[in-house]
N, C-alpha and C positions, 0 to 999 in steps of 0.2 A: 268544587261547588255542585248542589244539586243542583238539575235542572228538567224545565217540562220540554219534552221533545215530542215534535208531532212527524211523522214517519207519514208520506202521503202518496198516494198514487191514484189509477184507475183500478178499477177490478182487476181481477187475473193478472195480478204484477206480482204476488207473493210478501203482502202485508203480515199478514196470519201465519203465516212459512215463519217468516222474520221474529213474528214476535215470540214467537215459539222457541223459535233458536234462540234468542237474549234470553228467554226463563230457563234453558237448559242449560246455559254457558254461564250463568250465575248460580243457579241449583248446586253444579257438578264443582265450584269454587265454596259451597257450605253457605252462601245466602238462600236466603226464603224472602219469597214476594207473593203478593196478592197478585191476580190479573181479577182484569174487571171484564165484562163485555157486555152485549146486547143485541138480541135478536139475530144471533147466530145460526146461519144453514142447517148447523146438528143439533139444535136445540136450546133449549131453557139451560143457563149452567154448563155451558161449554162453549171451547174456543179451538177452532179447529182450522185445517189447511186444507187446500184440494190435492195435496200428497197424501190423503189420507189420517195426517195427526191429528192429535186429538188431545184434549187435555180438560182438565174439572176448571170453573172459572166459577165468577161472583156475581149473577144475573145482576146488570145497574138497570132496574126497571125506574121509570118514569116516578120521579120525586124523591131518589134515594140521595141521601149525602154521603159519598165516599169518604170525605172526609171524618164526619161523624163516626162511619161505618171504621173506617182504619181508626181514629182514636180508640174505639170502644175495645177493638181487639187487640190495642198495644195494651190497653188499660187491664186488660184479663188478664195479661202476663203473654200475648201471642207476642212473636214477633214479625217483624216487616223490614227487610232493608231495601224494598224498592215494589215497585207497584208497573203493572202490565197493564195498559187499554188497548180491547180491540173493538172492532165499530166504532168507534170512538166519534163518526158523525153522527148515530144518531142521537148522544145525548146532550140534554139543555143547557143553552151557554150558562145558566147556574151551576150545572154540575162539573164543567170545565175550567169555574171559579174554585170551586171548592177542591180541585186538581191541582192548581196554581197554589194553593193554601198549603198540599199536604207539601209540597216543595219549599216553600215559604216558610212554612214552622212550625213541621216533620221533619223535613232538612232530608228528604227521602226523593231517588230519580222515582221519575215518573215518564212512562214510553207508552206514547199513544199513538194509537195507527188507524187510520182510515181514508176514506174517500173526501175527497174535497167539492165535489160538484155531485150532482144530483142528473137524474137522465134527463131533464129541463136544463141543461147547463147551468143553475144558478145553485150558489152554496148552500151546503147545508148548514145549520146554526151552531152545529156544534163543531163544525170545522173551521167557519167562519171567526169564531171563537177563540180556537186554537190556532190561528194564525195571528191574533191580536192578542195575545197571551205569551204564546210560547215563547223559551229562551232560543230554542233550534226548529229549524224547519227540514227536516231531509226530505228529498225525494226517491223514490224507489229506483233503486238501480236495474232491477230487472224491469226490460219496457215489456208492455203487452204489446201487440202486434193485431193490427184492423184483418179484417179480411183480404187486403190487397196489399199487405205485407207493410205500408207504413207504418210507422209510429203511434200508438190507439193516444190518443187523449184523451177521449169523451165516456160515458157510462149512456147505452141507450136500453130504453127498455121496452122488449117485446112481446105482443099477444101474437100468438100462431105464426110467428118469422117478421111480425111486420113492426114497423117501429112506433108506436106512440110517443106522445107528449104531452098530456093532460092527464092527470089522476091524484093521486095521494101521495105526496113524497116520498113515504117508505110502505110499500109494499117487499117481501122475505122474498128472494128467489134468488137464482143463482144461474152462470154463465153457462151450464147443461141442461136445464129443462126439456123437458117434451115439448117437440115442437108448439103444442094446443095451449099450452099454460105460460103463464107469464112469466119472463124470463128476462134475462141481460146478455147483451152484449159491449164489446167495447168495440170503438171504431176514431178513425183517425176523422181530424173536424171537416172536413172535405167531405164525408161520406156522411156524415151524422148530420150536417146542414142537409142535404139531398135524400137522407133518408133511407139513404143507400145500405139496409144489415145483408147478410149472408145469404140467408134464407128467399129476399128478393131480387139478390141477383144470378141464385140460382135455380129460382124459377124463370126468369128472364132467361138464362139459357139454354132450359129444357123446351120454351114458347115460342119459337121466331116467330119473327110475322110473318103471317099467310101472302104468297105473294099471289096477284090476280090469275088467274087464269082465260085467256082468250077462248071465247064458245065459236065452231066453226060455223 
């Protein structure tokens, strides 16, 4: 039976790796699938990994119906035997519906990957979605790792090393920025409570504190 599966983790766990691998281990068996994405690190119309892959993809900008979209191009004569998301939190839980549908009665898998929480710890809507939708939940088997080698659960997002928590949900950036620019890390919830990223506990150990000095 078909079904919707949402593939979930932190950043830098290898979602993107993954979904890349299912389009090439179906490709390489004579299926053809669409992938979808959105506001992908390499651009407009690509879906790529931090190994480097890369691959053409189906920009899902803001009010597109996939579903629509995949009809229209069965209706041309395309074909489709299974469908790819990546980012798959940022799009609107209608368009998560409309995912649920191609499953439903397309009769086609659908494998969606994303992040489940937001660097505010609270979900995004379209993962939210796909946890109240989907037939399967996986989680990433590859774990990210915090800076102090724990387990990462959390997505935090930083200006110039430091963590914030207040802004616009989806800001583009990614786990290597320049220190100066906005940027992500991941961090285990121990350190993401405290605030604790990389960046400020390694200035913390380039700073000790000054200890007093007695004047004779």
């Amino acid at each position: 039976m078909p079904e919707l599966v949402f593939f979930s983790g932190t950043m830098d766990c290898g979602k993107s790796t993954l979904a890349l691998q299912i389009g090439h281990n179906r490709s390489a068996r004579g299926l053809q699938g669409v992938i979808f994405t959105r506001d992908d690190r390499a651009g407009e119309g690509k879906l790529s990994s931090r190994l480097g892959l890369v691959t053409d993809a189906v920009e899902a900008d803001e009010g597109m119906d996939p579903y629509a979209y995949l009809v229209d191009r069965i209706t041309r004569g395309g074909r489709v035997d299974y469908v790819i998301v990546d980012e798959a939190q940022f799009l609107a839980p209608g368009q998560i519906d409309q995912l649920a549908r191609v499953v439903d009665d397309l009769g086609l898998d659908v494998f969606a990957f994303g992040i489940t929480t937001d660097f505010r710890t609270k979900l995004f809507p379209g993962s939210q979605r796909l946890i109240e939708l989907a037939d399967r939940i996986e989680a990433l088997q590859v774990e990210a790792l915090c800076w102090c080698g724990a387990r990462a659960t959390h997505n935090a997002r930083t200006v110039g090393g430091e963590m914030v928590v207040e802004g616009a949900q989806v800001v583009v950036g990614d786990v290597h920025q320049m220190a100066d620019e906005v940027g992500y890390e991941v961090l285990c919830r121990r350190h993401h409570h405290r605030r604790m990223t990389s960046a400020a506990v390694h200035a913390g150990a380039l700073s000790p504190d000054v200890l007093p000095v007695a004047s004779d």
